[in-house]
C-alpha positions in Angstrom: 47.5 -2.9 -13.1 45.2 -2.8 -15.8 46.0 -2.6 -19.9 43.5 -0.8 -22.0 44.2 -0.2 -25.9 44.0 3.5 -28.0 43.1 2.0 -31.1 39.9 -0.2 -29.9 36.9 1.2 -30.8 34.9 0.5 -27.8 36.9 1.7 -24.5 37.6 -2.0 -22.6 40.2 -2.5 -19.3 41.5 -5.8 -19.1 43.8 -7.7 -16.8 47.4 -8.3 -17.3 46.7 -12.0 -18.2 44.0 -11.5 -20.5 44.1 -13.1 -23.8 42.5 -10.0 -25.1 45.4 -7.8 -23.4 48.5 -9.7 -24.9 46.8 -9.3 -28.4 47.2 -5.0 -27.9 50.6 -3.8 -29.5 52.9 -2.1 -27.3 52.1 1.5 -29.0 48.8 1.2 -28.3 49.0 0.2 -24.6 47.6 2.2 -21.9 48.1 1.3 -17.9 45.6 2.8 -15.5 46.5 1.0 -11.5 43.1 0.5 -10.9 39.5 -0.2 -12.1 38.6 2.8 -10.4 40.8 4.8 -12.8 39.6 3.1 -16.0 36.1 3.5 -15.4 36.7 7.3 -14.4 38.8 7.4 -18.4 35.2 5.9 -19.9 36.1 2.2 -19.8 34.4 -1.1 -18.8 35.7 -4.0 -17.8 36.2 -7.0 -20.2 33.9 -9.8 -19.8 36.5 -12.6 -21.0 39.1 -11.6 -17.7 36.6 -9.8 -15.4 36.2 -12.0 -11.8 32.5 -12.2 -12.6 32.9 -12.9 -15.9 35.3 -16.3 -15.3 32.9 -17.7 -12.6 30.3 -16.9 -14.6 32.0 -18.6 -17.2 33.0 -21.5 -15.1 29.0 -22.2 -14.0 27.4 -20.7 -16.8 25.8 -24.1 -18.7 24.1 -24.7 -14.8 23.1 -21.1 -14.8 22.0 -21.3 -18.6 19.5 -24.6 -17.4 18.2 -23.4 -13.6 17.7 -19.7 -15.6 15.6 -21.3 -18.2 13.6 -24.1 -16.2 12.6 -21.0 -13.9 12.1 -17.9 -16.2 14.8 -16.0 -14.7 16.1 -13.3 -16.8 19.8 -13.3 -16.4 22.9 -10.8 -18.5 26.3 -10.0 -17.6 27.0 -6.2 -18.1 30.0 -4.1 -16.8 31.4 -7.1 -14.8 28.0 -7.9 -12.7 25.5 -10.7 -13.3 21.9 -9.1 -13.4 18.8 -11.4 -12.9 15.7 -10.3 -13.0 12.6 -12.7 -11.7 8.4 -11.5 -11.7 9.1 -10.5 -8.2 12.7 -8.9 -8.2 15.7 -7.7 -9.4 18.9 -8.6 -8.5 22.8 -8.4 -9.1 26.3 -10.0 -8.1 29.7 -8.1 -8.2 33.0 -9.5 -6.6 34.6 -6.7 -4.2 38.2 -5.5 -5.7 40.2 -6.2 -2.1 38.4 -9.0 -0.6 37.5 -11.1 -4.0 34.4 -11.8 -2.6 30.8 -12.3 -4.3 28.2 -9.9 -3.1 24.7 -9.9 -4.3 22.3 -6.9 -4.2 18.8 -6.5 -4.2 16.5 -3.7 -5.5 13.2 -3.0 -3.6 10.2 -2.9 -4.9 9.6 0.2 -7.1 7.3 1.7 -9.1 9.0 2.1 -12.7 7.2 4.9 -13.9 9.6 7.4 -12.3 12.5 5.2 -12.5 15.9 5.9 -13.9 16.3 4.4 -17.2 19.1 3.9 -19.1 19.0 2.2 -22.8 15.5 1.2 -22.0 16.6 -0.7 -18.9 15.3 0.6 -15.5 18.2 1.6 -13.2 17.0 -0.1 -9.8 18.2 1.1 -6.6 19.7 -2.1 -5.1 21.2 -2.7 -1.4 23.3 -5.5 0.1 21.2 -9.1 0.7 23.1 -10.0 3.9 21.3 -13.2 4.7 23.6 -15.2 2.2 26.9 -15.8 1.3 28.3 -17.6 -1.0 30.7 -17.6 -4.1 28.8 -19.7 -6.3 26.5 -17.8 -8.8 24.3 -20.8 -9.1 23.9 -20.8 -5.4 22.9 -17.0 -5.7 20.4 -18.1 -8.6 18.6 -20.7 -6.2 18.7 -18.4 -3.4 17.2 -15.4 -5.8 14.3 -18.2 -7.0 13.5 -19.2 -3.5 13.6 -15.9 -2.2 11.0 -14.5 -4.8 9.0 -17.5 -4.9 8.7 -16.6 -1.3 7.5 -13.0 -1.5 4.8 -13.6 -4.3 3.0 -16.6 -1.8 3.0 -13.6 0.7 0.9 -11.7 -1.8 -2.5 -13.7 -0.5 -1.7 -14.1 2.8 -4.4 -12.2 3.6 -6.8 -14.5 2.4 -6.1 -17.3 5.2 -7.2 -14.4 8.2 -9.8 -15.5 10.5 -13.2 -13.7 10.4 -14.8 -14.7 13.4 -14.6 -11.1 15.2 -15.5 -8.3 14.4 -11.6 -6.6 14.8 -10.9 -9.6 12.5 -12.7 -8.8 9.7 -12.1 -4.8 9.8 -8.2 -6.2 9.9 -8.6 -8.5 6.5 -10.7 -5.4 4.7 -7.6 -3.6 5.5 -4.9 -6.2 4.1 -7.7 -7.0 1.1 -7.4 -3.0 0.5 -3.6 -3.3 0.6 -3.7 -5.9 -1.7 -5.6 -4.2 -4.7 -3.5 -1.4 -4.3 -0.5 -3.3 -4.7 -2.7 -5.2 -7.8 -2.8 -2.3 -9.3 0.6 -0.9 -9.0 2.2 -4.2 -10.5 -0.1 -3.2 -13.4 0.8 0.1 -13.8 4.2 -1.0 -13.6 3.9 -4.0 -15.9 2.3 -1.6 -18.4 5.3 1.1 -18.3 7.8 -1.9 -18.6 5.9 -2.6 -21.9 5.8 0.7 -23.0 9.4 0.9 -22.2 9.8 -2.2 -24.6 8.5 -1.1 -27.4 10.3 2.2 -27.5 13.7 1.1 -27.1 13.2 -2.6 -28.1 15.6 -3.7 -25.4 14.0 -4.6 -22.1 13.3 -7.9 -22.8 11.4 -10.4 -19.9 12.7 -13.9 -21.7 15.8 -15.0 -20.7 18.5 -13.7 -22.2 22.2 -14.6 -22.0 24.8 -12.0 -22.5 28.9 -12.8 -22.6 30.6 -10.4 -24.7 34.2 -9.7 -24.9 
């Protein structure tokens, strides 16, 4: 059961034992059963009682430090912790039956024909199913690893013998696929700016959202 208020201005369900919840006076009391119901009537969950929100809560000056020491862009929004590294995006929910964390990746896109929402581009993200865990700063470490990863991938190419002739027709080939992908991260970089500076909200510093 979840307790949502008339009078609030901005539409927020809460949990039963929210602090925020007992404050609501009886006239003003709505019950919806589930999130699912709430959300469909406009609301959003409260960051203070949310699942996400207490472990967040619980890990958040480790988070705060590991964010910062590793220019991770991390914000909690509609009961989900978004980070955002140079080389992905990435989110954690916790599953209403199971209680469980799950983190989701978004692929690599170009952000010119994305989605956007209040300046922010709406990813398209799938299940990471290589890790499980219900730690956020676990996530976090994994997320930095992972990335860190994928960007020494970028020059792979680089290290490819050239002693045969198939050899060095294969590295003009990665070399090719390389710039191409050079210039797409620019194209992309330069949309996420442009983005910026209309909306003045898609920020790439850290940032660190908790809002009741």
């Amino acid at each position: 059961m979840y307790i949502c208020s008339k009078s609030h201005g901005e539409k927020i369900y809460h949990c039963q034992s929210c602090f925020y919840a007992r404050k609501i006076k009886q006239q003003n009391r709505i019950f919806y059963h589930t999130k699912a119901e709430a959300i469909a009537k406009g609301y959003r969950a409260c960051n203070c009682c949310a699942p996400v929100a207490r472990k967040f809560r619980a890990e958040k000056r480790a988070l705060i430090e590991y964010a910062k020491v590793n220019h991770i862009n991390m914000w909690l929004e509609d009961n989900a912790v978004y980070m955002e590294t140079g080389n992905g995006a990435w989110k954690i929910i916790e599953t209403e039956k199971s209680r469980r964390l799950i983190l989701f990746h978004a692929n690599r896109e170009n952000y010119k024909w994305c989605q956007k929402k209040n300046g922010k581009i709406i990813h398209h993200y799938h299940i990471q199913k290589d890790i499980n865990s219900q730690s956020i700063l676990k996530y976090m470490k994994y997320i930095y690893k992972h990335d860190l990863w994928r960007a020494s991938k970028k020059d792979e190419y680089k290290r490819m013998p050239v002693s045969t002739k198939s050899q060095r027709r294969k590295r003009k080939e990665e070399e090719e696929r390389a710039r191409r992908r050079a210039v797409g991260d620019v194209l992309n970089l330069i949309e996420i700016l442009r983005v910026e500076r209309e909306y003045q909200s898609f920020d790439t510093t850290p940032q660190f959202m908790l809002q009741s």
